[in-house]
TIVO-2410 file (N, C-alpha, C; in nm, 3 decimals):
# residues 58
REC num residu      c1      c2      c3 atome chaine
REC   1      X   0.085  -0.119   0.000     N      A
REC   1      X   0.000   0.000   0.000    CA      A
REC   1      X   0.089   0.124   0.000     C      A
REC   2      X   0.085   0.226  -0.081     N      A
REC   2      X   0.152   0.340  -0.114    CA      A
REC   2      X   0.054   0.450   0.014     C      A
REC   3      X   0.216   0.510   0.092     N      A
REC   3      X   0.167   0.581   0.193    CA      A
REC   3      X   0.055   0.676   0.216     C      A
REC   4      X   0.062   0.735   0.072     N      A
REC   4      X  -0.094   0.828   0.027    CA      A
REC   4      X  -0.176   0.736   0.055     C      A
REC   5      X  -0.177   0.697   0.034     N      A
REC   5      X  -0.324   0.552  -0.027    CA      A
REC   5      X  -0.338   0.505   0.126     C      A
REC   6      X  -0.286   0.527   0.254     N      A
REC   6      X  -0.327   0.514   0.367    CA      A
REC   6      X  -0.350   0.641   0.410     C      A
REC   7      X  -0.388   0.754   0.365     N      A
REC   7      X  -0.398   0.849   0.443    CA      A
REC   7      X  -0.558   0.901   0.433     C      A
REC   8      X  -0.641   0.949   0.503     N      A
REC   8      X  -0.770   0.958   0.484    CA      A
REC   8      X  -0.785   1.098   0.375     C      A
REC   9      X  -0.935   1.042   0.296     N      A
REC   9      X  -0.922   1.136   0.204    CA      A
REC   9      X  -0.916   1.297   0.171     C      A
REC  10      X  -0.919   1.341   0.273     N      A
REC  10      X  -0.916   1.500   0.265    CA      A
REC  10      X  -0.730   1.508   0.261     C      A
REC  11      X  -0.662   1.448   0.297     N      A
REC  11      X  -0.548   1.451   0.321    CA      A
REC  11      X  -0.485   1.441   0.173     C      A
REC  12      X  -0.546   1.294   0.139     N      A
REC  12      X  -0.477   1.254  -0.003    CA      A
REC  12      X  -0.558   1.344  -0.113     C      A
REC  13      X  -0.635   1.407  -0.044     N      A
REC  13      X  -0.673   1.517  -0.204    CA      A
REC  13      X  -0.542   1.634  -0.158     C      A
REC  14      X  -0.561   1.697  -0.076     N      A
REC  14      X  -0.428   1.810  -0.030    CA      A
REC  14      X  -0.293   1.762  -0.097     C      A
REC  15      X  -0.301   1.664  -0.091     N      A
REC  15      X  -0.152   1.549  -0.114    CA      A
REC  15      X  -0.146   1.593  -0.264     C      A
REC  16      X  -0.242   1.557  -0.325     N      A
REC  16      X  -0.248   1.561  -0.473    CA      A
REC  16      X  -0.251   1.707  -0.530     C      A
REC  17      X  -0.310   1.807  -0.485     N      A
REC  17      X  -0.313   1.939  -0.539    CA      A
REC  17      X  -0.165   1.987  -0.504     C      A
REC  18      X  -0.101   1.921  -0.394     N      A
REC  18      X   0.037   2.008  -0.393    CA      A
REC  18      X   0.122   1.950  -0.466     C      A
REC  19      X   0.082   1.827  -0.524     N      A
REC  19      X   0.200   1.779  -0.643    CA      A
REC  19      X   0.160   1.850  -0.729     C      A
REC  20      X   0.042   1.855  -0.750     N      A
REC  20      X  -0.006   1.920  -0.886    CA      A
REC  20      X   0.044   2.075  -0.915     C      A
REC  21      X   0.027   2.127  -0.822     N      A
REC  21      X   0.104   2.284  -0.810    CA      A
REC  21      X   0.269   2.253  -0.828     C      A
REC  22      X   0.313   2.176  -0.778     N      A
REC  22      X   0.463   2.170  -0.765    CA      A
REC  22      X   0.483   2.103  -0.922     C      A
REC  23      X   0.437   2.036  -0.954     N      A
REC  23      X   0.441   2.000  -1.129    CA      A
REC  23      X   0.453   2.087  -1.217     C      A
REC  24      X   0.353   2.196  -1.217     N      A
REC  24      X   0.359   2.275  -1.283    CA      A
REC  24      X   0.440   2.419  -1.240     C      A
REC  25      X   0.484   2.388  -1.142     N      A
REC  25      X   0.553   2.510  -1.099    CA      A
REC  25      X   0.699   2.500  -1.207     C      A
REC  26      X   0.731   2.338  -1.190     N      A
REC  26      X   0.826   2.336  -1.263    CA      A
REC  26      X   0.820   2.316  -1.409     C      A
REC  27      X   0.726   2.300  -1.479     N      A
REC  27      X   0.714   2.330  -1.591    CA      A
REC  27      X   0.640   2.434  -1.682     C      A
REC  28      X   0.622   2.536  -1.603     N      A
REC  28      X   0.612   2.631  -1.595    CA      A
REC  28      X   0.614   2.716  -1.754     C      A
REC  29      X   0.775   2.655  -1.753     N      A
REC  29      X   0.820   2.759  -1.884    CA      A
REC  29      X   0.838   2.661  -2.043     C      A
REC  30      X   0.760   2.525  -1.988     N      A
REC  30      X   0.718   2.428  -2.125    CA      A
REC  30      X   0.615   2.432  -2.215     C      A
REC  31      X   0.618   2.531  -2.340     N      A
REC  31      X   0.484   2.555  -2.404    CA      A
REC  31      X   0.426   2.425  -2.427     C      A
REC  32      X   0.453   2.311  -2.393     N      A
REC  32      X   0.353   2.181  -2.418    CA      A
REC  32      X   0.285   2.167  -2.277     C      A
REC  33      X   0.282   2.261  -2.201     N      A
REC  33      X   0.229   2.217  -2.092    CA      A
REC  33      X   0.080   2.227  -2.076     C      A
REC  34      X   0.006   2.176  -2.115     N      A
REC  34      X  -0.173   2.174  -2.115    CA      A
REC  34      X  -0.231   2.073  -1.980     C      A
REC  35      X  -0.359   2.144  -1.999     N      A
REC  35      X  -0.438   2.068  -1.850    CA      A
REC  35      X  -0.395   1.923  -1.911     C      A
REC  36      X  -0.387   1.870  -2.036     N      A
REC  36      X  -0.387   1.740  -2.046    CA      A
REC  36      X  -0.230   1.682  -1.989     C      A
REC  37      X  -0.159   1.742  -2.005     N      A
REC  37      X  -0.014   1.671  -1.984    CA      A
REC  37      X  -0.031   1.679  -1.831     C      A
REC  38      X  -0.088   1.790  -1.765     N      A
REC  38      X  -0.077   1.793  -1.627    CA      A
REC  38      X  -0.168   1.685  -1.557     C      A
REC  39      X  -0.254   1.647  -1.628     N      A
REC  39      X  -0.316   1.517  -1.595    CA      A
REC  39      X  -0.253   1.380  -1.616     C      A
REC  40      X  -0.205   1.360  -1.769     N      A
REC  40      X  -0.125   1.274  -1.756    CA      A
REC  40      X  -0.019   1.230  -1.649     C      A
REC  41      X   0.050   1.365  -1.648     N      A
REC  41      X   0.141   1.339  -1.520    CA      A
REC  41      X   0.073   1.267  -1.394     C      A
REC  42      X  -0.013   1.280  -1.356     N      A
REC  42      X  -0.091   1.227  -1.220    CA      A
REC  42      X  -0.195   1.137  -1.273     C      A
REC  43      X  -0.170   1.077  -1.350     N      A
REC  43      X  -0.264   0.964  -1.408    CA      A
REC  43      X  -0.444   0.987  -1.391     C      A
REC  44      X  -0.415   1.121  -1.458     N      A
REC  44      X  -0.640   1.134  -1.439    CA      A
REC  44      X  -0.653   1.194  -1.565     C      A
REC  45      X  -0.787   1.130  -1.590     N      A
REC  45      X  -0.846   1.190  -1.727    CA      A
REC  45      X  -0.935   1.294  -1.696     C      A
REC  46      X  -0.918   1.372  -1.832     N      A
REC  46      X  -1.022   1.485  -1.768    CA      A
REC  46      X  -1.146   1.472  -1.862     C      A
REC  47      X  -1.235   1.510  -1.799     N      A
REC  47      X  -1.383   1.495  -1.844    CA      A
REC  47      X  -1.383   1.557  -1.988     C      A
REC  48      X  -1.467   1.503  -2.017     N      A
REC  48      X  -1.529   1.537  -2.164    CA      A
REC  48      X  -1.584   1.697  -2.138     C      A
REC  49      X  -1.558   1.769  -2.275     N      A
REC  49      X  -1.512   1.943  -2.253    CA      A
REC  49      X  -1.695   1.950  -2.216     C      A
REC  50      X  -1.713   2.044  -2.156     N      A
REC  50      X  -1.874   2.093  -2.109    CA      A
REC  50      X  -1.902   2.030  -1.980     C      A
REC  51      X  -1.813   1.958  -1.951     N      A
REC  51      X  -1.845   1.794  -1.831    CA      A
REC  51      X  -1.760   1.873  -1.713     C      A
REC  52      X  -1.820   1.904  -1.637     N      A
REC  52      X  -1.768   1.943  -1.476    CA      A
REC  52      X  -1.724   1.816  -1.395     C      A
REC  53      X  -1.642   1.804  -1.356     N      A
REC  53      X  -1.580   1.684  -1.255    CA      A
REC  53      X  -1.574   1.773  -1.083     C      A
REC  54      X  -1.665   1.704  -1.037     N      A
REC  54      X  -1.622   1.703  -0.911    CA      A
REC  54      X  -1.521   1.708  -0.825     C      A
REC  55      X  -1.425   1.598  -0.922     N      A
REC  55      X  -1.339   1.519  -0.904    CA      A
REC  55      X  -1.172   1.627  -0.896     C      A
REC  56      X  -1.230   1.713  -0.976     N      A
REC  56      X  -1.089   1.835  -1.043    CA      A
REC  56      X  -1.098   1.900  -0.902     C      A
REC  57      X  -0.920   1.892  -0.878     N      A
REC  57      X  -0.929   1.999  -0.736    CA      A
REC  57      X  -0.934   2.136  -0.823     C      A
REC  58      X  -1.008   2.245  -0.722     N      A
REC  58      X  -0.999   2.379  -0.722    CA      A
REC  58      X  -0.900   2.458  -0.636     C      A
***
């Protein structure tokens, strides 16, 4: 079990938005950098365009 993956979920969402910020902090200055690559990186698909996800941290 991967240490995230034991931590309760308000935690492992926090967990995940600060990689996600720190991801893009560092790629920052990569014109290929789109919501899609930033998803790829963290293995999530993003909804079909018009489709709100719950799921997307804010």
């Amino acid at each position: 079990m991967d240490a995230v993956e034991s931590l309760p979920p308000e935690s492992r969402r926090r967990t995940l938005v600060l990689r996600i910020r720190a991801f893009i902090g560092h790629h920052l200055h990569d014109p290929d950098l789109t919501p899609g690559t930033i998803a790829a990186a963290h293995t999530w698909r993003l909804p079909p365009p018009g489709v709100r996800s719950s799921a997307v941290p804010r």
